[in-house]
C-alpha positions, -999 to +999 in steps of 0.1 A: -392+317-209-389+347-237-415+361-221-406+365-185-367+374-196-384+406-212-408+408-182-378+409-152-348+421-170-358+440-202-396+450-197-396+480-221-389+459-254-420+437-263-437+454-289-466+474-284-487+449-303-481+419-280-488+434-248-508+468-258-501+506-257-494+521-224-498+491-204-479+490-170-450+463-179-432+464-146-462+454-121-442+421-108-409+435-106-393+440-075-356+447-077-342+462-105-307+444-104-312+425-138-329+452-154-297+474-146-271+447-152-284+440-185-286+476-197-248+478-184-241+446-204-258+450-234-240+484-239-205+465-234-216+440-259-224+467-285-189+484-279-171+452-280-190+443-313-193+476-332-170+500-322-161+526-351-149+512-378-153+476-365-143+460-395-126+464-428-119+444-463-090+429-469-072+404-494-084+363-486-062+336-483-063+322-520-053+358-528-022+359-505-012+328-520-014+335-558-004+375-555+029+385-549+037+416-523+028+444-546-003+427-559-012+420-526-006+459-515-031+470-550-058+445-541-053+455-498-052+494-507-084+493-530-104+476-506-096+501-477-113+520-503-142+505-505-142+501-468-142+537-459-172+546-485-194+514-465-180+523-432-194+555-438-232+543-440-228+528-401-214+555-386-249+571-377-272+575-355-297+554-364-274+519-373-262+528-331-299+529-319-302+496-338-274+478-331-284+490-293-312+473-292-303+441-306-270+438-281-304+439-255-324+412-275-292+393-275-284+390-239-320+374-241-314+352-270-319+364-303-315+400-322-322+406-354-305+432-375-321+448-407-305+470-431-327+480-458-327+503-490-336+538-481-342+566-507-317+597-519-310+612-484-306+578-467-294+555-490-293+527-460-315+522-433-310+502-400-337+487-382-340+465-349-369+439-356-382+427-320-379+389-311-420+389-309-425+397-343-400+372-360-406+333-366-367+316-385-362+286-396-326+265-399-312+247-428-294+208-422-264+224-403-281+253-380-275+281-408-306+302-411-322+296-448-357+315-439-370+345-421-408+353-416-417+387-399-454+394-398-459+430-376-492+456-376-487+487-391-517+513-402-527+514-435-505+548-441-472+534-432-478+501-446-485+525-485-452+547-476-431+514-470-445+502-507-455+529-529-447+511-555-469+481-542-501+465-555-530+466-529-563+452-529-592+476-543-607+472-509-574+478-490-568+516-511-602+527-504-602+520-473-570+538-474-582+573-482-611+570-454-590+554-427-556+556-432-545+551-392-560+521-394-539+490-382-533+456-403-516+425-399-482+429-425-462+395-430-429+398-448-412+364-458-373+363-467-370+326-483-331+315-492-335+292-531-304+271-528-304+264-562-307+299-572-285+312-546-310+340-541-332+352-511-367+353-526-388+383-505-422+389-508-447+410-487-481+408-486-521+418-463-523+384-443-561+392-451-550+394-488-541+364-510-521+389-535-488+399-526-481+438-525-447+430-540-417+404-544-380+408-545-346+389-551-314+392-532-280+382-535-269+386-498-294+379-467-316+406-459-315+405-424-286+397-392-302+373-372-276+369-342-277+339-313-261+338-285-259+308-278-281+281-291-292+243-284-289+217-309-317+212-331-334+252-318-336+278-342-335+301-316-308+313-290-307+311-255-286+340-238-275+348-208-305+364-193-325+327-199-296+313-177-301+336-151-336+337-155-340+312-119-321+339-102-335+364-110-374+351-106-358+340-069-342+375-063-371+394-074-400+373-050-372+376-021-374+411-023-414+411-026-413+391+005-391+414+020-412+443+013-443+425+026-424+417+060-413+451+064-449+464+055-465+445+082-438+453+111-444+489+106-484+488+102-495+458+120-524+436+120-550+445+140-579+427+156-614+436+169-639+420+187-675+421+167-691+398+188-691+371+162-667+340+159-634+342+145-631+325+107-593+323+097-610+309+062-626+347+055-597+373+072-565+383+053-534+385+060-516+418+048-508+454+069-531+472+081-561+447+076-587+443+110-592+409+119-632+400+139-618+379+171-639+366+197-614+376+227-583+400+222-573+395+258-588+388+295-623+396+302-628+397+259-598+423+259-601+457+245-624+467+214-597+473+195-559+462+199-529+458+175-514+423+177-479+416+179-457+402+148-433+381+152-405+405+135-388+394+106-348+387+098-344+415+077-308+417+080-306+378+073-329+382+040-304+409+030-273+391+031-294+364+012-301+393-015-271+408-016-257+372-030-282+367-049-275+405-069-236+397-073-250+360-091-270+379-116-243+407-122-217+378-131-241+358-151-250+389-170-218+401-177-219+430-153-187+433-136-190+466-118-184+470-079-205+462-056-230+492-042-220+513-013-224+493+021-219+462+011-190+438+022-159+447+003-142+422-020-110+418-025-090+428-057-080+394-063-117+385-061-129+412-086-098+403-106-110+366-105-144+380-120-136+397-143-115+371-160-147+346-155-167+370-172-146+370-203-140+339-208-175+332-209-186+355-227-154+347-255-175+316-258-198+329-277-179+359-298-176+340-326-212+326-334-221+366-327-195+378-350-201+354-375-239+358-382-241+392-374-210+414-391-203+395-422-246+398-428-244+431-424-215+443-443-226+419-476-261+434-468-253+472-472-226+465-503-253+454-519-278+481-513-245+508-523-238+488-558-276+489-565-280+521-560-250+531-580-229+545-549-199+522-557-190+505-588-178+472-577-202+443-566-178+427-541-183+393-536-171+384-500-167+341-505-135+343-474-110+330-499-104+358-523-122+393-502-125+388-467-141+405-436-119+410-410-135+422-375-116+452-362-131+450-326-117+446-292-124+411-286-110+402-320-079+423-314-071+408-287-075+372-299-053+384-333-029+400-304-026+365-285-018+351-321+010+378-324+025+372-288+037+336-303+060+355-328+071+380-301+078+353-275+097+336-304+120+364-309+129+372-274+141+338-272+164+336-300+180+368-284+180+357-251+193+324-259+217+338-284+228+370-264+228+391-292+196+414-309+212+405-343+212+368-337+175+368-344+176+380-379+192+347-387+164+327-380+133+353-383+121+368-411+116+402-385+102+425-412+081+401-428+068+391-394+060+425-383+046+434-412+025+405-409+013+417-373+004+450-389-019+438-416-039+429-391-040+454-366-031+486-389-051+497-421-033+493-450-028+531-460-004+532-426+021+502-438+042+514-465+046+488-494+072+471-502+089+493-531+083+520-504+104+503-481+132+498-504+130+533-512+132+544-477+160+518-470+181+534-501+174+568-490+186+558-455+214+542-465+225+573-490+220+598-458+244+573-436+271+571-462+272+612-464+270+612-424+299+588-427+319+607-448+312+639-436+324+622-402+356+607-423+367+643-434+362+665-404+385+636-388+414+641-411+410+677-407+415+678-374+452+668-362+463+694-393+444+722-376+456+713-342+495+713-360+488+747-374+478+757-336 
């Protein structure tokens, strides 16, 4: 199934080592409509999960409970700290190419996201690991405890990635006479539950030493489902469920084509003299068929039979349904092309709202074992290499990650309507804006709303607040006054008039 989702919708990323260099890896397809579609999708996945700055750190609930307001404002304003030094290693280049490509391994199933240690000019690297190259395996409740990537690299990049490595005698000799080479390289991330370490260690799979071996506190590696069937380490995303489509819209349109080929060249027939065998001619345009009699008295030597001629414009209509099925299955809700019958806005209204739900359905589990692994992933990687001094450890209850996307906003923003819906109650029940005070904490509620939509270097703290209140209060009392005394003044002027 993996392999004809990449075939149909996304033939360009099977590795190279799976199918071969250069080979031609779009000989079956036909109509382009999931290819497109999932392009167009995948790239509103990756803005919907990493936008810039699509997350930030921020005080847990344990903390909210045992710190009052200004301890709470410290711990929230030295975290934004902290965020803005990590956020500044994924705004590049190279973590958008990566997170690119596994938004397109996710519409299939599974993407795997790896950021690894880098040297002085790139402290952290991001790298897309593709599906092919990658065996998991699940703990007792579906949480992924062990990654195994085995890949072929030549004997050059497999010394740069471990310079530090030991290699076989054999392997280093070989080395300096063929470095461009290629070799098997396996790469194992265990999780120790005891330990509450990741165990790596890399090693020749025609070696039984292993060129090195590594501990980590935080998984190594994102490995994101979409969505995923009990008991399968693997995910299954949307292009598996439109996988029957898509197979049936690409051999309509083969069929099509074949149709339209033979209506315009023909299939001719000749009389050699011999018997007809229907067993030994084929059927395709252009192709000469021996007869025994193309018409009265034997016929002509040669003559072009008629073809029956095709329902083209039936076998259109039939595409053009199946096209819209794949773009909603995908996620693609753009317009239909040019030409085709126009929809209605309630209609496209109708599908677009489809679309999101379904695909809210599965935010979370992408959310969850994608963001939080890669955040942990790269603090790590900044406190070992002496970029930030604090080893953060993110456990949801004291530090937590809070995803700053548009999906999650808007989740956090149906949350927050409750309060506002609250509010304009009270005051439309009560008749009064000021009646709502009495029964609302309204600063405490917006500032609630804000912590969670707002940085905290944009909310002013509560001693702030007081002193803006004060200050406020001292510039109304000196407005009042000033009012108070050019009022007195007045009638004696006017007397003196």
């Amino acid at each position: 199934m993996y392999n004809d989702a990449y075939e149909f919708a996304i033939p360009y990323r099977q590795p190279a080592s799976k199918v071969g260099k250069g080979s031609q890896r779009v000989e079956r397809v036909y109509d382009a409509t999931a290819i497109k579609s999932a392009f167009q999708s995948a790239g509103q996945l990756h803005q919907d999960l990493f936008p810039p700055g699509f997350f930030k750190l921020a005080p847990g609930p344990i903390a909210n409970l045992r710190l009052d307001k200004e301890g709470k404002a410290a711990m929230a304003a030295k975290l934004e700290e902290i965020t803005s030094v990590v956020s500044a290693f994924f705004q590049s280049g190279e973590f958008d190419m990566a997170s690119a490509e596994t938004c397109l391994d996710l519409l299939v199933g599974t993407g795997v996201l790896f950021p690894l240690e880098g040297d002085d000019d790139n402290p952290v690297r991001f790298i897309c690991i593709p599906f092919d190259e990658i065996a998991v395996d699940n703990d007792a409740y579906g949480k992924v405890n062990a990654i195994f990537w085995q890949t072929r690299l030549t004997r050059r990049a497999i010394y740069d990635a471990f310079p530090d490595g030991t290699f076989p005698a054999d392997f280093m000799g070989q080395h300096n006479s063929a470095p461009d080479e290629e070799m098997d390289l396996a790469q194992d991330f265990i999780f120790d539950p005891k330990a509450k370490r990741w165990i790596f260690c890399a090693y020749l799979t025609s070696s039984e030493v292993p060129i090195t071996e590594e501990d980590y506190r935080t998984q190594p590696m994102a490995v994101g489902r979409y969505h995923r069937v009990p008991g399968e380490p693997y995910g299954r995303g949307p292009i598996l469920l439109a996988l029957p489509t898509i197979k049936t819209l690409n051999k309509a349109v083969e069929l099509t084509l074949k149709a339209a080929a033979i209506q315009m060249l023909g299939i001719w027939g000749y009389r050699p003299g011999g018997a007809f065998n229907p067993d030994t001619v084929r059927l395709g345009p252009g192709e000469f068929w021996p007869m025994q009699a193309t018409g009265g008295v034997l016929g002509p030597d040669v003559t072009r039979l008629d073809v029956a001629a095709g329902r083209i414009d039936v076998s259109q209509l039939v595409m053009q349904e199946l096209r819209m099925q794949v773009q909603a299955m995908l996620g693609d809700d753009s317009l239909p092309d040019k030409g085709a019958t126009p929809i209605s806005a309630s209609e496209v209204m109708a599908r677009m709202k489809r679309i999101s739900q379904n695909y809210l359905g599965a935010y979370g589990r992408l959310v969850n074992e994608i963001v939080p692994v890669i955040v942990r992933r790269v603090i790590e990687i900044l406190y070992r290499r002496k970029l930030i001094d604090v080893d953060i450890e993110i456990d949801a209850l004291l530090v937590k990650i809070d995803v700053l996307s548009p999906i999650a906003s808007a989740v956090k923003a149906a949350a927050h309507s409750r309060i506002i819906e609250f509010i304009q109650l009270v005051v439309a029940v009560k008749g009064s804006p000021m009646a709502a005070d009495l029964i609302v904490k309204i600063d405490d509620a917006l500032r609630a709303i804000g912590e969670e939509q707002l940085p905290a270097s944009l909310i002013r703290t509560p001693a702030e607040q007081k002193a803006l209140e004060q200050q406020m209060a001292a510039a109304a009392a000196q407005i009042a006054a000033a009012q108070a005394g050019g009022g007195q003044q007045q009638p004696a002027g006017a007397a003196a008039a």
